[in-house]
BATIDO-430347 format. One record per residue (C-alpha): residue number from 1; chain; x, y negated, z negated. Coordinates in nm, 2 decimals. Layout:
N
NUM:A:X:Y:Z
...
***
This chain:
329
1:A:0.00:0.00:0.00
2:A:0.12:-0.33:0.07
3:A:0.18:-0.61:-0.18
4:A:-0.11:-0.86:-0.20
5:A:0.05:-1.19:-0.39
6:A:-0.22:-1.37:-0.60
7:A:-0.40:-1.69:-0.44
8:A:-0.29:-1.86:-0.71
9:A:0.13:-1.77:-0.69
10:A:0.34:-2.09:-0.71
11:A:0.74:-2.17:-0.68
12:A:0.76:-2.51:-0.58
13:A:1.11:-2.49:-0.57
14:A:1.16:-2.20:-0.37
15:A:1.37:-2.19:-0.08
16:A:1.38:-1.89:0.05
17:A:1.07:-1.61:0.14
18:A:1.16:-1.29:0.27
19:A:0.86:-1.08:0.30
20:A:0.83:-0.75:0.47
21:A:0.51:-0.62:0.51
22:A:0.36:-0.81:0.16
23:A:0.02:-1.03:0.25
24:A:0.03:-1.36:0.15
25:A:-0.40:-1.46:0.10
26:A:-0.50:-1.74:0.34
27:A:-0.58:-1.97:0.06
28:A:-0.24:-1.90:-0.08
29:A:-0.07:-2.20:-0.24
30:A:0.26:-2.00:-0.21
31:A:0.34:-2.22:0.12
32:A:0.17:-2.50:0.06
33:A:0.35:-2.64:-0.22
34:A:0.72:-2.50:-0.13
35:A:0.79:-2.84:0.05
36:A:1.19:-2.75:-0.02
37:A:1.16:-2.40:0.14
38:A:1.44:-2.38:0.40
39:A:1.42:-2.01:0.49
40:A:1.09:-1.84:0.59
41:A:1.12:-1.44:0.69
42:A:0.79:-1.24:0.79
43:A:0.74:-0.88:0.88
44:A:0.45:-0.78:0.94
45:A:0.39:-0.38:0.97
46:A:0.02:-0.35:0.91
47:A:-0.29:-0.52:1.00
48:A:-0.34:-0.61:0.59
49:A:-0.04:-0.82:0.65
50:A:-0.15:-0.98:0.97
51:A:-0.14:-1.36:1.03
52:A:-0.31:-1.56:1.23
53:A:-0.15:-1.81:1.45
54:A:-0.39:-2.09:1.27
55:A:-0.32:-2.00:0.92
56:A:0.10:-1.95:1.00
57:A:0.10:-2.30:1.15
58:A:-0.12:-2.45:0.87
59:A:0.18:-2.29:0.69
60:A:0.45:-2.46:0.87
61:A:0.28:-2.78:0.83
62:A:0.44:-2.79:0.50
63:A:0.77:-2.68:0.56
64:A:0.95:-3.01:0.67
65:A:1.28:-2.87:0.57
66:A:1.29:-2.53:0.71
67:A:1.63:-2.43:0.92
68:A:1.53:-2.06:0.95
69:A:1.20:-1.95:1.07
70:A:1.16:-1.54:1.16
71:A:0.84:-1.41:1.28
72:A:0.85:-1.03:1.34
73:A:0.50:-0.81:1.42
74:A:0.61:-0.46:1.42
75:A:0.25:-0.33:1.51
76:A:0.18:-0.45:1.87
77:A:-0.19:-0.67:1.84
78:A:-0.29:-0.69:2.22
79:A:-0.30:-1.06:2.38
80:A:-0.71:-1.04:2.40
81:A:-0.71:-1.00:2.03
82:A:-0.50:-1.30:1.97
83:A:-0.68:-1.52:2.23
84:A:-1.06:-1.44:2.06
85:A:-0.87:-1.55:1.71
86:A:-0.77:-1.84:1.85
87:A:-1.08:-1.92:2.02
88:A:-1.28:-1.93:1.70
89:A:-1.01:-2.07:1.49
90:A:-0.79:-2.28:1.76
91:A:-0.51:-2.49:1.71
92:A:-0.50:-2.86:1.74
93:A:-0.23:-3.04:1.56
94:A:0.13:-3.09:1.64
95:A:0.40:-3.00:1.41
96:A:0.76:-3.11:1.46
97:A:1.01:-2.88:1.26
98:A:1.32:-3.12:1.31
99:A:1.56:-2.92:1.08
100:A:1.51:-2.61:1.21
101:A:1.79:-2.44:1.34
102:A:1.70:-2.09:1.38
103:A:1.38:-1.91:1.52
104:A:1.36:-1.58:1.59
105:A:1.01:-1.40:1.71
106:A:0.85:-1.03:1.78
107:A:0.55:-0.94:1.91
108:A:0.34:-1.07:2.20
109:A:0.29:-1.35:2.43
110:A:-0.03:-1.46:2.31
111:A:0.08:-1.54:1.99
112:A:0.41:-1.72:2.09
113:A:0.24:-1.92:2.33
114:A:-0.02:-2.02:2.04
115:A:0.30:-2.13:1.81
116:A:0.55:-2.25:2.13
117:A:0.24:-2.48:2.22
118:A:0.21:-2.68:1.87
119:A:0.55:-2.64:1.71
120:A:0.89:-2.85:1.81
121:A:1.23:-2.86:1.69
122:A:1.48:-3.10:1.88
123:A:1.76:-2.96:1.74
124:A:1.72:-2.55:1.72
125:A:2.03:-2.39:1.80
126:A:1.91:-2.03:1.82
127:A:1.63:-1.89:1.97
128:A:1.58:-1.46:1.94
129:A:1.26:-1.38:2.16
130:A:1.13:-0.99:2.20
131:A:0.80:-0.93:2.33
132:A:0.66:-0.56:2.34
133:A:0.53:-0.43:2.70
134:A:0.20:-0.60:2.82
135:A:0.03:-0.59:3.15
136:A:-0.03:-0.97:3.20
137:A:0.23:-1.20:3.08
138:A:0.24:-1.57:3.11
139:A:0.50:-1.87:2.92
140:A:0.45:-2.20:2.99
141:A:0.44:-2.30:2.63
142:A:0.78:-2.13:2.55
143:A:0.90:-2.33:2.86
144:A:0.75:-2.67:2.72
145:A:0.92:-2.54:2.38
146:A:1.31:-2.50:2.52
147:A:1.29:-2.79:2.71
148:A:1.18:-3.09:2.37
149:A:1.52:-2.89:2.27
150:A:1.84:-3.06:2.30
151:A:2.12:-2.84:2.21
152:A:1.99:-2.57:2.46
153:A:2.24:-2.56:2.82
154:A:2.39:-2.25:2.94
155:A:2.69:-2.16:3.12
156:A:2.63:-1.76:3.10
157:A:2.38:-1.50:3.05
158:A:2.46:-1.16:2.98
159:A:2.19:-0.86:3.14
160:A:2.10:-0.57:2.93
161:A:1.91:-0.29:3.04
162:A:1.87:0.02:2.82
163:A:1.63:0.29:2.78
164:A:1.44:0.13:2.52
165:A:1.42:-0.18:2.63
166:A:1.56:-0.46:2.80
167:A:1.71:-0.80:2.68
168:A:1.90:-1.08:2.79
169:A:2.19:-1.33:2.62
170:A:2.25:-1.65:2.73
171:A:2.56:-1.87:2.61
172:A:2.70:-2.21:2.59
173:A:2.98:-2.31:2.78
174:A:3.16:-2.24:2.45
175:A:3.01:-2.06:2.14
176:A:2.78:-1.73:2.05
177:A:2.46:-1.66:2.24
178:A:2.22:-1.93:2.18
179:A:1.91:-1.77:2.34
180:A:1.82:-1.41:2.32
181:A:1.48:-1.31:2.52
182:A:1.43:-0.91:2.59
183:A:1.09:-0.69:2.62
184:A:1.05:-0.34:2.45
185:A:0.97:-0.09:2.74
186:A:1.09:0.23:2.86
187:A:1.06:0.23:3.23
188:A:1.39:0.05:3.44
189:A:1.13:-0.10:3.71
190:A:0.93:-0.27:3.44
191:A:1.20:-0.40:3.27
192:A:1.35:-0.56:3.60
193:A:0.96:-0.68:3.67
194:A:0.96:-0.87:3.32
195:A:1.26:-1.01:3.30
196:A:1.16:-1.15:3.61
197:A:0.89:-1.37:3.53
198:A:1.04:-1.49:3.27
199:A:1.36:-1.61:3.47
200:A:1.14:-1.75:3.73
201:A:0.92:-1.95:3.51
202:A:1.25:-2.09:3.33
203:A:1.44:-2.09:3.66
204:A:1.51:-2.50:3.66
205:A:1.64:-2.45:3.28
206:A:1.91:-2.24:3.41
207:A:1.96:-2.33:3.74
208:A:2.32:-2.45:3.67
209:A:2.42:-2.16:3.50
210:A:2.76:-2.00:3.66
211:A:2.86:-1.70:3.50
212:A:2.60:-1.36:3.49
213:A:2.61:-0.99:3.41
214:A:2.45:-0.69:3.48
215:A:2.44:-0.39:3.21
216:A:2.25:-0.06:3.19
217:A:2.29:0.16:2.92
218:A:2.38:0.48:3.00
219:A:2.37:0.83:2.78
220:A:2.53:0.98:3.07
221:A:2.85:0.94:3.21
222:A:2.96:0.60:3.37
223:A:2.89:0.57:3.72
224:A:2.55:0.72:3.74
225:A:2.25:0.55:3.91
226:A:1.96:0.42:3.71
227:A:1.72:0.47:3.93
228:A:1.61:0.77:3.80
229:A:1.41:0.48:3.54
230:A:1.23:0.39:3.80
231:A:1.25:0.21:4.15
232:A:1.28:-0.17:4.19
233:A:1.16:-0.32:4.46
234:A:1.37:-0.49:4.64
235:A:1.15:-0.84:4.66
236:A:1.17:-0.86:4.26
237:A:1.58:-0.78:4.27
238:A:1.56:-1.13:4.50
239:A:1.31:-1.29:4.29
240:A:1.55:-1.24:3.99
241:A:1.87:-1.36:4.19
242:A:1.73:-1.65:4.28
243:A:1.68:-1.78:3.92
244:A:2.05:-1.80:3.92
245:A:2.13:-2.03:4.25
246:A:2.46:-2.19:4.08
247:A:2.60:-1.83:3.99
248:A:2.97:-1.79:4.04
249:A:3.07:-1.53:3.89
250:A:2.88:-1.19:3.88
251:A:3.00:-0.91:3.64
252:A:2.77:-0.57:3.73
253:A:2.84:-0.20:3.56
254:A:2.88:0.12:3.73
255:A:2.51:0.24:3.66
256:A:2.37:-0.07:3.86
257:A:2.60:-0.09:4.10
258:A:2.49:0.13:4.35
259:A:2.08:-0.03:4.35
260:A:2.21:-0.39:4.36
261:A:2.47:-0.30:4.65
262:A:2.17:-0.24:4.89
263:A:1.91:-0.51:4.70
264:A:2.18:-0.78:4.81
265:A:2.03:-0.73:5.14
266:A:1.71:-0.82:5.32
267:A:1.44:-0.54:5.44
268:A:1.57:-0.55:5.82
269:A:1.99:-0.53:5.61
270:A:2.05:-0.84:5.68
271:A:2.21:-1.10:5.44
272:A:1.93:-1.33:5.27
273:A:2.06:-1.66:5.32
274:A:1.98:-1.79:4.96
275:A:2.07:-1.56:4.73
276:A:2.36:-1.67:4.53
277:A:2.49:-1.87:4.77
278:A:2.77:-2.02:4.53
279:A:2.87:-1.68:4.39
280:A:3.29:-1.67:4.45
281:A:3.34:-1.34:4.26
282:A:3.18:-1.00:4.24
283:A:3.33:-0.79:3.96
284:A:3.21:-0.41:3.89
285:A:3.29:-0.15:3.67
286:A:3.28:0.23:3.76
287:A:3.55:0.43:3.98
288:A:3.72:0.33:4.21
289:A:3.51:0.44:4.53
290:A:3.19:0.25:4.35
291:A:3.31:-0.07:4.53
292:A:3.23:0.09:4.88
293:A:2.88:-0.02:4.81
294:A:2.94:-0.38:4.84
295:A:3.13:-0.36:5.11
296:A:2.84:-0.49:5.35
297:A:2.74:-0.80:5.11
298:A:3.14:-0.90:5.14
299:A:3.17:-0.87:5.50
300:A:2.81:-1.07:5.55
301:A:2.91:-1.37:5.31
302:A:3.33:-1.38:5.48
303:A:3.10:-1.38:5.82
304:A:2.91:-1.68:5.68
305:A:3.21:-1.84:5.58
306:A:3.13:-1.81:5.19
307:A:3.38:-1.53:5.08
308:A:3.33:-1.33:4.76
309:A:3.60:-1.15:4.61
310:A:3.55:-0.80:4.48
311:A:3.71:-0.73:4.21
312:A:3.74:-0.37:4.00
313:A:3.75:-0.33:3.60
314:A:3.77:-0.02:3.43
315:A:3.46:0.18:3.31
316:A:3.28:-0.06:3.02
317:A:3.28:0.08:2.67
318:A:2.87:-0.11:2.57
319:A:2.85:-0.30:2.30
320:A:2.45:-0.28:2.32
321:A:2.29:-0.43:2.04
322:A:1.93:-0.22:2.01
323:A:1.82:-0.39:1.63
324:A:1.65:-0.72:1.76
325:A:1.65:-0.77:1.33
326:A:2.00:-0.72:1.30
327:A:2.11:-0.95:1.57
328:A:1.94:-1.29:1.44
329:A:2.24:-1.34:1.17
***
């Protein structure tokens, strides 16, 4: 059974609330009268914990001071759900945050969009995203949200595909990863499909980004095609690309090598003429016959007069990170 905390439960100078899985009562004076608390931490693993958007920002409302702000539903509510909650109950005031510094959120669209929409924090230096699989997905909110924030320009983003899920780092020109934004799903073709929206819908936020990796995962040995995960089409491997027209530099592992190799080409095998048209180097990892499968993109861009240099690292040891909790410190 979870822990139910008393309506009446006061600590007016608390700082810090880490609560996993304990219900906090909607008229709970717990929040609304911690006006120093700098650290809020939710986990929610059963519906008796279950917040509503409404009643977490009514929350936040009296937080003025908070640097750390983690949101984590471990029980997926569907987006319909959310949407008739907020529909009877909706938002309609804006809160600005402006010492918050870290935000880190699980669970799905719906109820990101609801908090993306009313909350801003100019100066948030680290944003940790995961949303579980969902058939329709949408973001304008979270793209209204990273652009009020000032400390947020990339240089890099770093591609990870696994078997669990897929999720994607993006960096500074000098520091650790800033944003963090995956989806938890099996299947490699959904993953790709996604990822993809969500780079298109931000595609003007990192359309000067230069550096970008490709990873997969693999439980077998390096080298081996993932496309036994599923089939990408090649229209969403373009759709993706395209999100990153400043690219210079693309890093891509053995186990994607060979699907990217042909999706760098059109349906009739030509080269499409916009796809990473600044990209100087092509670096993969794998044996040494795995870059015979971009031999065709090189000897289209040195036709163009854009040459890419291939160049060959040894087989990656991955650094995967799979705990979306134990990455937001």
């Amino acid at each position: 059974m979870a822990l139910i905390l008393p309506e009446g439960f006061q600590a007016p100078r608390l700082r810090q609330i880490v609560l996993n899985g304990s219900a906090l009562p909607i008229r709970s004076q717990l929040l609304t009268t911690t006006v120093d608390l700098v650290t809020l931490f939710l986990t929610v693993d059963h519906p008796s914990s279950y917040l509503h958007p409404n009643i977490l920002h009514q929350w936040l409302s009296f937080t003025p001071r908070l640097e750390m702000l983690v949101i984590i539903l471990l029980s997926p509510i569907s987006n319909f759900d959310v949407e008739r909650e907020l529909t009877r109950a909706p938002i309609t005031t804006q809160i600005t945050l402006p010492n918050l510094r870290w935000f880190a959120f699980q669970g799905v669209g719906a109820y990101s969009e609801a908090l993306f929409r009313w909350i801003s924090s100019p100066h948030l230096e680290k944003l940790r995203i995961f949303f579980f699989e969902q058939p329709t997905f949408s973001i304008p909110y979270l793209v209204q949200f990273i652009n009020t924030t000032s400390n947020f320009r990339f240089s890099g983003a770093n591609f990870n595909f696994s078997d669990e899920h897929v999720d994607v780092e993006m960096y500074p020109l000098e520091g650790v990863c800033a944003f963090r934004i995956g989806f938890i799903c099996q299947h490699f073709d959904y993953q790709v499909h996604f990822i993809t929206q969500v780079f298109s819908a931000l595609s003007q936020i990192f359309s000067t980004m230069e550096h970008l990796a490709l990873e997969h995962e693999e439980r077998n040995d390096c080298g081996q095609s993932s496309e036994e995960h599923g089939v990408v089409d090649r229209p969403e491997w373009h759709r993706l690309l395209r999100s990153f027209s400043s690219v210079k530099t693309l890093r891509v592992d053995g186990g994607l090598s060979d699907e990217l190799s042909r999706y760098l080409q059109s349906d009739s095998g030509g080269l499409p003429w916009d796809l990473l048209p600044e990209l100087q180097e092509l670096t993969y990892a794998g044996n040494s016959n795995a870059g015979d499968v971009f031999t065709s993109f090189i000897d289209a861009r040195q036709n163009t007069g854009r040459p890419v240099t291939l160049v060959r690292r040894n087989c990656p040891q991955h650094s995967f990170v799979s705990s979306f909790v134990g990455d937001i410190f």
